[in-house]
C-alpha positions as CSV (number, residue, x, y, z in Angstrom):
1,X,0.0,0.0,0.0
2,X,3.0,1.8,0.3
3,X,2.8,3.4,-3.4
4,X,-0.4,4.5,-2.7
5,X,0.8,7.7,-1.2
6,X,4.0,8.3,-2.8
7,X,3.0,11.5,-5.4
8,X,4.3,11.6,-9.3
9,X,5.7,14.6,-10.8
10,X,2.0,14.5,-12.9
11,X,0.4,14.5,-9.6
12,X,2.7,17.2,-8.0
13,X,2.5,19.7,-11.0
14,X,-2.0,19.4,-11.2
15,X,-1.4,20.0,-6.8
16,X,1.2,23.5,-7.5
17,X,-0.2,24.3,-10.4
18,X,-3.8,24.3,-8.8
19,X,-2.8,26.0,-5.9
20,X,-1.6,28.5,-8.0
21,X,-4.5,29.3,-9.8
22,X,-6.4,29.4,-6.8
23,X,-4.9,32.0,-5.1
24,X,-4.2,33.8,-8.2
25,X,-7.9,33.7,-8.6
26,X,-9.1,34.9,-5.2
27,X,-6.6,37.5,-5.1
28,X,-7.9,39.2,-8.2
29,X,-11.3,38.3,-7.5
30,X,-11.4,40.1,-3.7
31,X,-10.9,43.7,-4.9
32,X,-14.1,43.5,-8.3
33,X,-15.9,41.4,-4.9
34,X,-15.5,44.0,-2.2
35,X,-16.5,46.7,-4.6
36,X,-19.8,45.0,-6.4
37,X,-20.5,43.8,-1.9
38,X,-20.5,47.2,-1.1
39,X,-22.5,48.5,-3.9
40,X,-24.9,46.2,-3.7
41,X,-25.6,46.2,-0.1
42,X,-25.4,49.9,0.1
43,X,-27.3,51.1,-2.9
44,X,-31.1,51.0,-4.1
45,X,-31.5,51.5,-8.3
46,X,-33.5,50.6,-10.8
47,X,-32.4,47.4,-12.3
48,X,-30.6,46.0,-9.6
49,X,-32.3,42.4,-9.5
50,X,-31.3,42.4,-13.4
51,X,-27.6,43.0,-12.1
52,X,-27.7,40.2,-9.2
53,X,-29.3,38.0,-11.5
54,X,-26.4,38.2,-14.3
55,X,-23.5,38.1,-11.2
56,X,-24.9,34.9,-9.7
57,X,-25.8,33.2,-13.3
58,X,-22.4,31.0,-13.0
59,X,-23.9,29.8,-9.7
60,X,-26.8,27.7,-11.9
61,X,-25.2,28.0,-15.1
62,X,-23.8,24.6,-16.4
63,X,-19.9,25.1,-15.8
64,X,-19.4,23.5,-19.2
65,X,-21.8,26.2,-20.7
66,X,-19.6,29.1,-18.8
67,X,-16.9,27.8,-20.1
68,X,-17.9,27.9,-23.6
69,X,-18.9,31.3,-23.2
70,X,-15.7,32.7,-22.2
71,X,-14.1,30.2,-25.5
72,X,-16.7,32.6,-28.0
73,X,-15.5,35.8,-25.9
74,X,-11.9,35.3,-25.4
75,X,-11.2,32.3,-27.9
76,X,-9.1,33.2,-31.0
77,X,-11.6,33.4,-33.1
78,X,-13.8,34.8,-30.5
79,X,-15.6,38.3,-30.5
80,X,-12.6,39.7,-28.4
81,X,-10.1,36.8,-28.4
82,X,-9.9,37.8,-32.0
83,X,-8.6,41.0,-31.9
84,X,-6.7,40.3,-29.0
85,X,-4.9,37.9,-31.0
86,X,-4.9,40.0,-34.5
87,X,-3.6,43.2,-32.8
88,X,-1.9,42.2,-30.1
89,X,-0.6,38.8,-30.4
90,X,-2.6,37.5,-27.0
91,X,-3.6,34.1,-26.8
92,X,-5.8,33.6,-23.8
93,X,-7.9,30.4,-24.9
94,X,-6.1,26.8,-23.6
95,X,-3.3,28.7,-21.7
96,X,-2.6,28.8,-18.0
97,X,-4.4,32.8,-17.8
98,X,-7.4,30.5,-19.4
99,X,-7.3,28.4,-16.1
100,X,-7.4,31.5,-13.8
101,X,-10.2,33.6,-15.6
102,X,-12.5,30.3,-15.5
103,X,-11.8,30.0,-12.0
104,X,-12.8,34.0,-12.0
105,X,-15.9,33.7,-13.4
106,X,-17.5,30.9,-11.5
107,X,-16.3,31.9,-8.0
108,X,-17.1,35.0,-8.7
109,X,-20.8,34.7,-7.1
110,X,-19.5,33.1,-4.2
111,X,-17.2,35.7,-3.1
112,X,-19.4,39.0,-3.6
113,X,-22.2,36.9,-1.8
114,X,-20.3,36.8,1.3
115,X,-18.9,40.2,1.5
116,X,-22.3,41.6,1.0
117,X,-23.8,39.8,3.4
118,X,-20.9,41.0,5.7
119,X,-21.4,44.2,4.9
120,X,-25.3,44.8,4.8
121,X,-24.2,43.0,8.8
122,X,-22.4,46.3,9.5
123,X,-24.7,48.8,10.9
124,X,-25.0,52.4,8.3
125,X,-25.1,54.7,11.1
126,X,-21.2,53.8,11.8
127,X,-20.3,55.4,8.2
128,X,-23.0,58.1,8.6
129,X,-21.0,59.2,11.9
130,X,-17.8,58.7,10.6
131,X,-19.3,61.1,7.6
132,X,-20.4,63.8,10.2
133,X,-16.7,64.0,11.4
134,X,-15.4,65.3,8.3
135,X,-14.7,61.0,6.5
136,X,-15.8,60.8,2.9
137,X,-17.3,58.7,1.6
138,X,-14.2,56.6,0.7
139,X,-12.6,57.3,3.8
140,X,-15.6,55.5,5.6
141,X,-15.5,52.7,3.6
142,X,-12.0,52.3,4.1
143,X,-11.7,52.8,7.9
144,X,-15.4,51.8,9.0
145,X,-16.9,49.5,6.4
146,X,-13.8,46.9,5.4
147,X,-12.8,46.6,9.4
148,X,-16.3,45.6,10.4
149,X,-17.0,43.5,7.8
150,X,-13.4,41.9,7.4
151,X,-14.4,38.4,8.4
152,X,-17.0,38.0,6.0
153,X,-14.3,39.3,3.4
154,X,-11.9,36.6,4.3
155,X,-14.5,34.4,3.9
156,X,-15.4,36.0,0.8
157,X,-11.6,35.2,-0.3
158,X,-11.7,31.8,1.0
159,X,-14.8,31.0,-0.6
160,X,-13.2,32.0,-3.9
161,X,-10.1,29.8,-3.5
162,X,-11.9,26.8,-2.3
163,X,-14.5,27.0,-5.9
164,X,-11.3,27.6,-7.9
165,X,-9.7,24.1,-6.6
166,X,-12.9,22.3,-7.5
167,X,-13.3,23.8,-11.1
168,X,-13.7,21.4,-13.9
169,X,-16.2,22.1,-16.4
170,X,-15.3,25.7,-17.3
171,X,-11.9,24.8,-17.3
172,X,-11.6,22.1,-19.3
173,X,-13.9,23.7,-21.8
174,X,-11.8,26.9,-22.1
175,X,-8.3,25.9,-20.8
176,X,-8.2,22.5,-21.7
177,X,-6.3,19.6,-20.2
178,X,-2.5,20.3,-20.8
179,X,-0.3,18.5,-18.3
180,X,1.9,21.1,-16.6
181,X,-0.1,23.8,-17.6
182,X,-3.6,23.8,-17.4
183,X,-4.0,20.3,-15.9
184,X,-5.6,20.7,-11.8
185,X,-6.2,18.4,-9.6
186,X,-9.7,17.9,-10.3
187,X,-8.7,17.3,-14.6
188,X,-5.8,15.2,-13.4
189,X,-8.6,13.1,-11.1
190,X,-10.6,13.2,-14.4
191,X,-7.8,11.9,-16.2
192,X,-7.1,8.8,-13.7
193,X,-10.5,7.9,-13.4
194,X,-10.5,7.0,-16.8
195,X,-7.2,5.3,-17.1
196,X,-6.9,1.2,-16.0
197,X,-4.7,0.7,-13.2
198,X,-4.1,4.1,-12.0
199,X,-6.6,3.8,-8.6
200,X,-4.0,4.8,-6.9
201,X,-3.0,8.0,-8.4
202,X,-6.7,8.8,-8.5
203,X,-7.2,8.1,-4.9
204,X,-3.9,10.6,-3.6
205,X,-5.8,13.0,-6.1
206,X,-9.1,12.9,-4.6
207,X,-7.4,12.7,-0.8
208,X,-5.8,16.1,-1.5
209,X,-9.2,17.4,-3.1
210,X,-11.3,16.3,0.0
211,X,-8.7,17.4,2.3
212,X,-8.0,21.4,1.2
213,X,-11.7,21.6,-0.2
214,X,-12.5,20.9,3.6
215,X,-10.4,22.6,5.6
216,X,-11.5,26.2,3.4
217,X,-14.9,25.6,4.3
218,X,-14.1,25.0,7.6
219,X,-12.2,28.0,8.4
220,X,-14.8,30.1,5.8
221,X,-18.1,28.9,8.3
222,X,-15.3,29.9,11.1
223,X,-15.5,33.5,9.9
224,X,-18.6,33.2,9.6
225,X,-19.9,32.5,13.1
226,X,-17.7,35.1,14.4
227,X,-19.0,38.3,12.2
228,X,-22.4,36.9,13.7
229,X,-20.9,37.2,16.7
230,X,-19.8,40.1,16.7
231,X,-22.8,41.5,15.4
């Protein structure tokens, strides 16, 4: 049993190379998340159930379908992959940046939801006050808003790493499965699965999957129960 938890090179590039994508996902993800949180919790227009509808359509979309999407967008023969390509030389479709929007898009959802819940949690008449001191409105944000509501933001950032290490269907669809550059753990798994004799390999796969996937949901419902606490 021995060989059962000894990791290849195949294995140990999908592990760093998902890790990678997740974090580069949830780090450009926060910032776009923090802003659309806040502007959604804070502000009252026409259209806005149009506008929550569209951000949270990954969330019941087919993955495959999102991914697709993105390949007639950013593909290079897409509507702006094309020009892209033409003008500039960038190739986004089937390359590691492929990988890391995909992740983008479908986490996306996840991470606004739970810094607007965070913030609509802290209480107006905080930023108001801060406002009546001389704070603008940035200023209040800044140094009232994002402290008060910074659990549900790490959760928020959490939430978005954890989606991005469980992302097949947009991936494959607009990345592809290229060993050692757009191959993660869950298109390696997918790979295994399929392949006689390599139980093994598929097992360590899923044991990492289980394990990480976990342990960011754990510390995310953490953060969680403490904002409420605090609140």
């Amino acid at each position: 049993m021995e060989h059962w938890f000894v990791f290849s090179e195949t294995e140990m590039s999908a592990i760093g190379l998902s890790f990678k994508v997740a974090l580069w996902c949830a780090v450009l993800v926060l910032p776009i998340a923090v802003l659309m949180g806040w502007w959604l919790a804070r502000k009252t227009f026409r259209g806005k159930s149009l506008i929550e509808g569209f951000i949270n359509l990954p969330l019941v979309l087919p993955p495959v379908a999102t991914g697709f999407i993105l390949l007639l967008l950013l593909g290079t023969k897409g509507l702006i992959g094309h020009w892209l390509n033409e003008l500039l030389g960038i190739r986004i479709a089937f390359t590691y940046y492929a990988a890391v929007i995909a992740s983008m898009i479908v986490s996306f959802p996840l991470a606004v939801r739970a810094i607007r819940l965070s913030i609509e949690m802290v209480d107006p008449g905080f930023e108001e006050a801060a406002k009546t001191l001389g704070a603008s409105t940035f200023q209040s944000f800044v140094r009232v808003t994002l402290p008060l509501a910074l659990p549900g933001i790490i959760s928020g950032f959490v939430l978005s790493f954890a989606r991005s290490l469980g992302e097949f269907g947009a991936t494959i669809i607009f990345a592809g499965n290229i060993s050692g550059e757009t191959q993660t753990i869950p298109l390696a798994l997918f790979n295994q699965i399929q392949m006689p004799g390599m139980e093994s390999s598929a097992f360590r796969l899923l044991l990492v999957a289980v394990l990480f996937s976990f342990l960011a949901m754990a510390f995310s419902e953490y953060l969680v129960k403490k904002l409420h606490k605090r609140n």
